[in-house]
Structures are given as C-alpha cells and as structure tokens.
PANULUM-412649 format. One record per residue: residue number from 1; x, y, z of N, C-alpha, C, O in turn. Coordinates in Angstrom, 1 decimal. Layout:
REM residues N
   pos      nxx      nyy      nzz     caxx     cayy     cazz      cxx      cyy      czz      oxx      oyy      ozz
   NUM        X        Y        Z        X        Y        Z        X        Y        Z        X        Y        Z
...
***
This chain:
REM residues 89
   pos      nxx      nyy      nzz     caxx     cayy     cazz      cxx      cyy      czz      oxx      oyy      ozz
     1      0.9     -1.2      0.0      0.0      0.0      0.0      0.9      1.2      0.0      1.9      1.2      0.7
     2      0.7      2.1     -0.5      1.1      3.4     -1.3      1.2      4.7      0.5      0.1      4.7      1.1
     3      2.0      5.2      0.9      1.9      6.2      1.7      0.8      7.1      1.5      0.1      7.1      2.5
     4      0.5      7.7      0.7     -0.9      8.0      0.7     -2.0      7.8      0.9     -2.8      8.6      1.3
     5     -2.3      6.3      0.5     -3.3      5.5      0.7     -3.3      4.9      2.9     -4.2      4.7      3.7
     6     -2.2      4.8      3.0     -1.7      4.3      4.5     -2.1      5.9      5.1     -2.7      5.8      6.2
     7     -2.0      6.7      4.8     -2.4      8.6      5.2     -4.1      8.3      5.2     -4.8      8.4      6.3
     8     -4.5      8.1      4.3     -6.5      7.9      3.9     -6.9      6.8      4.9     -7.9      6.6      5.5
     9     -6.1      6.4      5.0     -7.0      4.8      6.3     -6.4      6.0      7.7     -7.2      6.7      8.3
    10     -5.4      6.0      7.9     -5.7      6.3      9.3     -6.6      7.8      9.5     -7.0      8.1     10.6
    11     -6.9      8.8      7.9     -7.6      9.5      8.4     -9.4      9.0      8.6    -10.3      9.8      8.7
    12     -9.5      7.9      8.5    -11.0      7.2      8.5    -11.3      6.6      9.6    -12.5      6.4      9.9
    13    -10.0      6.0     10.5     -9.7      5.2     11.4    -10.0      5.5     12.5     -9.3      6.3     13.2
    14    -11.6      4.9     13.1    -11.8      6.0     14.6    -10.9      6.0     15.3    -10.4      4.9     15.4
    15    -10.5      7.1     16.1     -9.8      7.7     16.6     -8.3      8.3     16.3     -7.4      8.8     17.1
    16     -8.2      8.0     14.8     -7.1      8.2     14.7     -6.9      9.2     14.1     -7.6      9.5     13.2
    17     -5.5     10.0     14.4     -5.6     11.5     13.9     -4.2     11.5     13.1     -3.1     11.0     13.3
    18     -4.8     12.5     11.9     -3.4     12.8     11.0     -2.6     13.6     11.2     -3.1     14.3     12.1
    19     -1.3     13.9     10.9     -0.2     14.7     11.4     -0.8     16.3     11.8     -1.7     16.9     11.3
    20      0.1     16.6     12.8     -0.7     18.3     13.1     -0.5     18.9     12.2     -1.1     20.0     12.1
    21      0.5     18.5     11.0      0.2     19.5      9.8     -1.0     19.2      9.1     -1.7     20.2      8.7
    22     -1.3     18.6      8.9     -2.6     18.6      8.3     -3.9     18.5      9.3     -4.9     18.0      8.8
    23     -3.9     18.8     10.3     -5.1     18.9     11.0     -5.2     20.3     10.7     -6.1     20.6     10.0
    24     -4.2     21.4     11.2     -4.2     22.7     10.5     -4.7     23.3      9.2     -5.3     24.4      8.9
    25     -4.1     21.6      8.3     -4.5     22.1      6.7     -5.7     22.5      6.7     -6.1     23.6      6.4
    26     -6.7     20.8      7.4     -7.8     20.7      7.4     -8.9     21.6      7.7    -10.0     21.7      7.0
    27     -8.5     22.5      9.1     -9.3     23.5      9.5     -8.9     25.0      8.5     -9.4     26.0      8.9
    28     -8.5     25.0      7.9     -7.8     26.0      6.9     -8.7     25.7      5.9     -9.4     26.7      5.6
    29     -9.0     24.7      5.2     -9.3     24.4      3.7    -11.0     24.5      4.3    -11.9     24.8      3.5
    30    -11.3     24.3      5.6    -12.6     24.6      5.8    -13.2     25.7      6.0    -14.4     25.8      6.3
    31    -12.0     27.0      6.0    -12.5     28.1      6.4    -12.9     28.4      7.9    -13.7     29.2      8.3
    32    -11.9     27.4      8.6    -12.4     27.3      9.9    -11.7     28.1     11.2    -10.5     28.1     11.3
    33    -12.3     28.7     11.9    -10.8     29.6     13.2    -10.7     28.2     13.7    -11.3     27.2     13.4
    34     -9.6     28.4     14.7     -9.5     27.7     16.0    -10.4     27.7     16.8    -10.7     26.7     17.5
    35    -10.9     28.9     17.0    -12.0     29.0     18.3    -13.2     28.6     17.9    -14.0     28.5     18.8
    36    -13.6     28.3     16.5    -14.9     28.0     15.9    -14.8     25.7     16.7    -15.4     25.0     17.4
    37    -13.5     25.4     15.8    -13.0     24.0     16.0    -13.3     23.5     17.5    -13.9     22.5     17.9
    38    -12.6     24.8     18.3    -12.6     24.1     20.2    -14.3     24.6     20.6    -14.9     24.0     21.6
    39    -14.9     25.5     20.0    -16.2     25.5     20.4    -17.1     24.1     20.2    -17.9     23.6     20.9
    40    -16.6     23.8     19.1    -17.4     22.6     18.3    -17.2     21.6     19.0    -18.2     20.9     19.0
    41    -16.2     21.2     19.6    -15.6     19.7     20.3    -15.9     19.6     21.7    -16.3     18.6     22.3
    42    -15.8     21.5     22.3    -16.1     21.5     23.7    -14.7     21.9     24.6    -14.8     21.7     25.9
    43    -13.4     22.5     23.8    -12.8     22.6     24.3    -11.7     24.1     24.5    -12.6     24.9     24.7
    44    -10.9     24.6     24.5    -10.3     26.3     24.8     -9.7     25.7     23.5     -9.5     24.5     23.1
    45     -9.5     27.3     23.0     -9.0     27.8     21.8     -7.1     26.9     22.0     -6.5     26.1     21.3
    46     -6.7     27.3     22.8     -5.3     26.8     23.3     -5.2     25.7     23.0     -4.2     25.4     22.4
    47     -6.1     24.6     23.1     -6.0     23.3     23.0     -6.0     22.8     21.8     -5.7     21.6     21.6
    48     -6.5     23.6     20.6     -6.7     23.3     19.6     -5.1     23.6     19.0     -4.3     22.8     18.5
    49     -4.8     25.2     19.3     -3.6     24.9     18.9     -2.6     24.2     19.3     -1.8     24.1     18.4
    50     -2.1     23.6     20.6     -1.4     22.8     21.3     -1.5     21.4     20.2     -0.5     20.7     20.0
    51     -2.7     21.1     19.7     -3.0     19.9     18.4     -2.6     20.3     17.5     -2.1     19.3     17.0
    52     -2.4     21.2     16.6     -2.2     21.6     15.6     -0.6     21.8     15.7      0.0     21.7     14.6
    53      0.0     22.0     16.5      1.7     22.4     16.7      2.0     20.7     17.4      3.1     20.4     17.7
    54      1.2     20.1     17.4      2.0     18.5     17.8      2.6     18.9     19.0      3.8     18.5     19.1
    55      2.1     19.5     20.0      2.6     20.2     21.4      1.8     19.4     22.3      2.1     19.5     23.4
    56      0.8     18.7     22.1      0.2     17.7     23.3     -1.2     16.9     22.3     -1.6     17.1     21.2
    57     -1.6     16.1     23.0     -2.6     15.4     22.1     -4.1     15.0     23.4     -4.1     14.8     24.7
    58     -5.3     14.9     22.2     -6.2     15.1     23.1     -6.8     14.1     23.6     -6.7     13.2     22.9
    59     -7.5     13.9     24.8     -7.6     12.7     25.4     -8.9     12.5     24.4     -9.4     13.2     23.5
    60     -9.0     10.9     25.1    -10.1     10.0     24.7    -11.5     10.4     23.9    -11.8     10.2     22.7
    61    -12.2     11.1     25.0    -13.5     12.0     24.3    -13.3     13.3     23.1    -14.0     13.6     22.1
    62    -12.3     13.8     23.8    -11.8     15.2     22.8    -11.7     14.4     21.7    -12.5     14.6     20.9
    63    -10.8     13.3     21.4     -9.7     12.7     20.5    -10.8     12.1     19.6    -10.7     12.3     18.4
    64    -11.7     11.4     20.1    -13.1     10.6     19.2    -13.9     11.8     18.5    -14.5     11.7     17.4
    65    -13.9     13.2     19.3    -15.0     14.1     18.6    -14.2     14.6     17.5    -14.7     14.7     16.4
    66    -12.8     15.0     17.9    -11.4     15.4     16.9    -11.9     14.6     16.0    -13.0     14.8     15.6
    67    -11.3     13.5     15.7    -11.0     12.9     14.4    -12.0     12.5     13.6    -11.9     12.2     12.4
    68    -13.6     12.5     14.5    -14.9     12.7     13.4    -15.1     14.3     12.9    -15.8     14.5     11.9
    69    -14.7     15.1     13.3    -14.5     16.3     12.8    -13.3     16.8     11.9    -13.4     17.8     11.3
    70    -12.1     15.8     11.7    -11.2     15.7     10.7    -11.1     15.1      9.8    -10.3     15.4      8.9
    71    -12.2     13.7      9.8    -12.6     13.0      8.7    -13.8     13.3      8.1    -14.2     12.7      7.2
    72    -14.5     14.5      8.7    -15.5     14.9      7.8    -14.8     16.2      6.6    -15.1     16.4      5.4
    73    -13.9     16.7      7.7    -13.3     17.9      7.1    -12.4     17.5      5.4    -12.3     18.1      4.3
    74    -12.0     16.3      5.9    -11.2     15.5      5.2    -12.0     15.0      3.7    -11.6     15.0      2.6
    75    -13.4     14.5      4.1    -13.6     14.5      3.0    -14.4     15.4      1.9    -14.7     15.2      0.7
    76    -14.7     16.4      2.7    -15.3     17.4      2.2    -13.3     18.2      1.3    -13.3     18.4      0.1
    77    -12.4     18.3      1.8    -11.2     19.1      1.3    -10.2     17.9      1.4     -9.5     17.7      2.3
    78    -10.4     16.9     -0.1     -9.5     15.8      0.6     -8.0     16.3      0.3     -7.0     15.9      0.9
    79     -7.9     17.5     -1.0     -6.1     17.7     -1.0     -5.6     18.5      0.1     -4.6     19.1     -0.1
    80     -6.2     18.7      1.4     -6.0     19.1      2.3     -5.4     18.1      3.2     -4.4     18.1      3.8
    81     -6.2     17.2      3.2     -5.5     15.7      3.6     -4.7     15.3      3.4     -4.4     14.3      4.2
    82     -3.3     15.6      2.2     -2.4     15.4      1.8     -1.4     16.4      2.7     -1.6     17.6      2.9
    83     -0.6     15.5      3.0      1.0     15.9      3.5      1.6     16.6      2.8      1.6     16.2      1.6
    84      2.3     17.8      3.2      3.0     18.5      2.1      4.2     18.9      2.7      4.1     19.5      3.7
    85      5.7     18.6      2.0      6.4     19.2      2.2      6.9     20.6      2.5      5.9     21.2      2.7
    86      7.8     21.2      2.6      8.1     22.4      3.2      8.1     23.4      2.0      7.6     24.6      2.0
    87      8.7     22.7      0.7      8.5     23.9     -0.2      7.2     23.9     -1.3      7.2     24.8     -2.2
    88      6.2     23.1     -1.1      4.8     22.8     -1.4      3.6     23.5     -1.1      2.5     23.5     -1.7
    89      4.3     24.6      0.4      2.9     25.5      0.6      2.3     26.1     -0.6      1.3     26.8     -0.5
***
C-alpha cells in the first residue's frame, strides 16, 4: 500500500488522527478559526492549537470528537488531507 493510501485509512480510522500538519490544513481548507473548531468539540482555543503544533494530544473524548471532525473535514477538502512538504505551501 502506497503512503498516501496508508495517510487515507488512518484519516477514517476512529480515533485516529493525521499529522498536526494537516489537521491545520484541514481546519484552513474549511474556512475554519480555531475558536470555531474548540467551540465545536467542547474545548479552549489553546488546546486546539497545542494539536495543531504536535505540542500535546487530546484525550479520549476530545480525541473521538477530533478525528470525526477531521474525517468529515477531510472529506469534504481531501487535497488538504495530503501531507505537504516544506517547499509545497
């Protein structure tokens, strides 16, 4: 299986979440703030970005509402779902 394809299962994968760079993408390609994202889950603006910088990760409940909220985002913006190198912005 193809890295890309191995990237698409774990973003389908309950509970599992894609790199903080693309959780970022994710909430970007959706037109989304931070504070819109942590209102939606239930949690402070901080915490969203602490996920998005790979600075801490969120428990159990947060973590199950996250990743149905990044696999919807994901498939509504799937080239957002893609991993991108540094000179790709």
């Amino acid at each position: 299986m193809s890295d890309p394809l191995r990237r698409i299962d774990a973003l389908v994968e309950e509970g599992t979440l894609p790199t903080p760079q693309v959780r970022r993408q994710l909430r970007v390609a959706a037109g989304l703030t931070q504070n819109e994202v942590a209102e939606a889950i239930g949690v402070k603006r901080l915490a969203i970005s602490r996920w998005e910088a790979g600075q801490a990760q969120p428990h159990r409940g947060n973590r199950r509402a996250y990743a149905h909220l990044l696999r919807r985002l994901a498939s509504k913006h799937p080239d957002a779902a893609a991993e991108r190198r540094p000179h790709e912005k």
